[in-house]
C-alpha positions in Angstrom: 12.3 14.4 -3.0 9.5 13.8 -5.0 7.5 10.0 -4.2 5.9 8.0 -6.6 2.0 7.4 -6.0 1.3 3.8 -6.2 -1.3 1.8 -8.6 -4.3 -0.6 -7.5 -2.3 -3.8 -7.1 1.3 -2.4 -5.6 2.9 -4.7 -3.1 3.2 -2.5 0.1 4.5 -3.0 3.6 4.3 0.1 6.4 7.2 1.9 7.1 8.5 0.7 10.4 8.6 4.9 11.2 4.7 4.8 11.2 3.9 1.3 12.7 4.5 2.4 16.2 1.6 4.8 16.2 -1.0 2.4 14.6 -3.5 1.2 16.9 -2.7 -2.7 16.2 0.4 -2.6 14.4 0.5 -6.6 14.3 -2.5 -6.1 12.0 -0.6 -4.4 9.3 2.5 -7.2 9.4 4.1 -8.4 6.1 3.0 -7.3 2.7 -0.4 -5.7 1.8 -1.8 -4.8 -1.8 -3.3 -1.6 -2.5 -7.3 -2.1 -3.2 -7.9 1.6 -3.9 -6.8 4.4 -4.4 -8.4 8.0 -3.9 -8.0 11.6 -4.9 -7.1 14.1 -2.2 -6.5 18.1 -2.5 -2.8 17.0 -1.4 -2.3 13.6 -2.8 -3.3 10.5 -2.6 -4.9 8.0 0.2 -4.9 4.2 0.4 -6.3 1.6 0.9 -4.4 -1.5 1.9 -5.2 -5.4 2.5 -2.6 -6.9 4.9 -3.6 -10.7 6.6 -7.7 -10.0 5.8 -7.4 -6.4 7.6 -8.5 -3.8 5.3 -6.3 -0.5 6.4 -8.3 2.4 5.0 -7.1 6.5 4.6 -3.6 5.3 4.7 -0.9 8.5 3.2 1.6 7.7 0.8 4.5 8.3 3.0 3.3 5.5 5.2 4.0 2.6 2.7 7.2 1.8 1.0 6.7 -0.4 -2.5 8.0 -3.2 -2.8 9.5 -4.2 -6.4 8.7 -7.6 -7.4 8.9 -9.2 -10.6 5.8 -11.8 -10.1 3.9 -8.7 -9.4 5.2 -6.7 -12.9 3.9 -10.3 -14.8 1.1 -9.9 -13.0 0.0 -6.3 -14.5 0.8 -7.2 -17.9 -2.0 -9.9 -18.1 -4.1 -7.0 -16.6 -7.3 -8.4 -14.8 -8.5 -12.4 -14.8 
C-alpha cells in the first residue's frame, strides 16, 4: 500500500503506534503542520510544528493526515 507524501502546510497528528517511543510524547499532542519537507534516497522526512515544538527527521509512516476543509481553503489562497 502505497502512502501519499504530504505538502508544506498538511495537518498531521502522530500515529499513536509511534508515540510511545518518542522521548516526550506529550510534546507532539494534538495536531501539527508540516514546515518542511526534504528529499531522502527512500522518501521523504518532516518536519512538524506541534504546541511551539518543532519535531524534526520525522518519516512519513509516523504521521497520519488529517482532511480538513478550512485547511483545502487555505491552499487555494496560497501564501498571505
Amino acid at each position: 500500500m502505497a502512502v501519499d507524501l504530504l505538502d508544506v502546510g498538511d495537518l498531521v497528528i502522530v500515529n499513536e503506534r509511534f508515540r510511545k517511543i518518542l522521548y516526550a510524547p506529550e510534546k507532539y499532542e494534538g495536531i501539527g503542520i508540516v514546515i518542511r519537507k526534504t528529499e531522502v534516497h527512500h522518501g521523504e522526512i518532516y518536519e512538524v510544528y506541534f504546541n511551539g515544538w518543532r519535531a524534526q527527521r520525522i518519516p512519513r509512516h509516523w504521521l497520519i493526515k488529517m482532511n480538513c476543509p478550512i485547511e483545502e481553503e487555505w491552499k487555494m489562497w496560497g501564501n498571505i
